[in-house]
C-alpha positions as CSV (number, residue, x, y, z in Angstrom):
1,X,4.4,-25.6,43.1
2,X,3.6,-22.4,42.2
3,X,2.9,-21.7,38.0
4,X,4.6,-19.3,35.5
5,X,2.7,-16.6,33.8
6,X,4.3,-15.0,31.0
7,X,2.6,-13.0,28.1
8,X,1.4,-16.8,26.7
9,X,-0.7,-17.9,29.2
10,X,-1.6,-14.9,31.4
11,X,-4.9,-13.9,30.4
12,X,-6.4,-17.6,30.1
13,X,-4.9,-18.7,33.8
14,X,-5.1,-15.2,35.5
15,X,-7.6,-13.0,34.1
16,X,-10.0,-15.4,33.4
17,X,-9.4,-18.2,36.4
18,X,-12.0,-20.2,38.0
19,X,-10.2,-19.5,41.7
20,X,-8.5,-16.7,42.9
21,X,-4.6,-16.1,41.9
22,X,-1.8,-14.5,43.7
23,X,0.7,-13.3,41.3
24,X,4.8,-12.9,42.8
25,X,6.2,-9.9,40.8
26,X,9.8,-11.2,41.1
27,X,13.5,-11.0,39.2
28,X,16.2,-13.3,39.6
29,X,18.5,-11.3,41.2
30,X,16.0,-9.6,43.8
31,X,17.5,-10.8,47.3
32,X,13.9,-9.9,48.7
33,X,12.2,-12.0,46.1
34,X,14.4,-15.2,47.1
35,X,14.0,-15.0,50.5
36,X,10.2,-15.2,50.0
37,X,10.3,-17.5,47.6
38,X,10.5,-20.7,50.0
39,X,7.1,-19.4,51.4
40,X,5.3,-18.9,48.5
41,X,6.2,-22.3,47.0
42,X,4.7,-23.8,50.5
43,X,1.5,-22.0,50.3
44,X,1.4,-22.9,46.9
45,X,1.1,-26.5,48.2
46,X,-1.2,-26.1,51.3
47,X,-3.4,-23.7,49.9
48,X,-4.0,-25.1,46.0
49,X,-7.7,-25.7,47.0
50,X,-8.5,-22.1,47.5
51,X,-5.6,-20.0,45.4
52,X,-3.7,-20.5,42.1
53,X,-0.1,-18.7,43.4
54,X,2.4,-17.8,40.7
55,X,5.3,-16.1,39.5
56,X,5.6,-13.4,36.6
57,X,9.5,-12.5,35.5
58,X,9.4,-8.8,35.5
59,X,12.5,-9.0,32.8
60,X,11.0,-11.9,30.9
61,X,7.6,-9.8,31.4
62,X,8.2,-6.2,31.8
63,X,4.8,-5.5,29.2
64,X,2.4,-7.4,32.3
65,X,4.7,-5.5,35.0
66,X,4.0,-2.3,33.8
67,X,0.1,-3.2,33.0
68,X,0.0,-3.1,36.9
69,X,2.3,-0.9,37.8
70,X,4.7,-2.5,39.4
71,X,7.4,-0.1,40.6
72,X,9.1,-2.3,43.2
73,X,9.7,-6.0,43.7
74,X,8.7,-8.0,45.1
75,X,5.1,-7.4,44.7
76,X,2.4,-9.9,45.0
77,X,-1.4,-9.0,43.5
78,X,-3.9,-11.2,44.2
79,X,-6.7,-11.4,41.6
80,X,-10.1,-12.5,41.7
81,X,-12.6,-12.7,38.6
82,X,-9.7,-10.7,36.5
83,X,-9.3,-7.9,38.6
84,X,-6.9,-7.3,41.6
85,X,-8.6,-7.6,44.9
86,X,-5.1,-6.9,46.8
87,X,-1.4,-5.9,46.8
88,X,1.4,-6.7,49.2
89,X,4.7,-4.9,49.0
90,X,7.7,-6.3,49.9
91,X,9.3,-9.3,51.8
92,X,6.8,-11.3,54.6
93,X,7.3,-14.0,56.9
94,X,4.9,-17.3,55.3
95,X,2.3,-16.5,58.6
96,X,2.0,-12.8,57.5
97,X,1.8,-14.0,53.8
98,X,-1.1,-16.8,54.4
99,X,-2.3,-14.1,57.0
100,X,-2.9,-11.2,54.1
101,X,-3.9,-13.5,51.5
102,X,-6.5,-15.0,54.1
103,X,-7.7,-12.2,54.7
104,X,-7.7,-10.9,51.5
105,X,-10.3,-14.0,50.0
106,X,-12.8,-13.3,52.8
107,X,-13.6,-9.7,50.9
């Protein structure tokens, strides 16, 4: 199931994480961000052992949206050792998703 990060918890679980951590930039009433929300919550299950992947509100959160400059939602940052290693933009099929992020660790 993939975690919450607001302003309470995002530096201790994100920024300073054992594992790396794929944040989902998403807002309730972004079609885009519930249709890959099914995917996410899957990969979130099958691939715990190598990746923390979690959500961040950009209306509950809109001081950690902007630290990144997020412009457009959904966007996904993955982070390693406290600083972003990647970005995906936009709506993905779960192979294309697991694909990039795949991808993305082997860096």
């Amino acid at each position: 199931m993939a975690k919450e990060f607001n302003a309470s918890n995002f530096d201790a679980e994100v920024l300073n994480a054992q594992k790396p951590v794929l944040i989902d930039f998403w807002a309730p009433w972004c079609g885009p961000c519930k249709a890959i929300a099914p995917a996410l919550e899957e990969l979130a299950e099958t691939m715990k052992e190598t990746i923390t992947i979690g959500k961040v509100n950009v209306d509950d959160c809109p001081d950690i949206a902007g630290r990144y400059g997020i412009m457009s939602i959904p966007t996904l940052l993955i982070f390693r050792n406290g600083a972003v290693i990647n970005q995906i933009v936009g709506a993905l099929s779960k192979k294309d998703l697991q694909d990039r992020i795949t991808a993305a660790l082997k860096n």
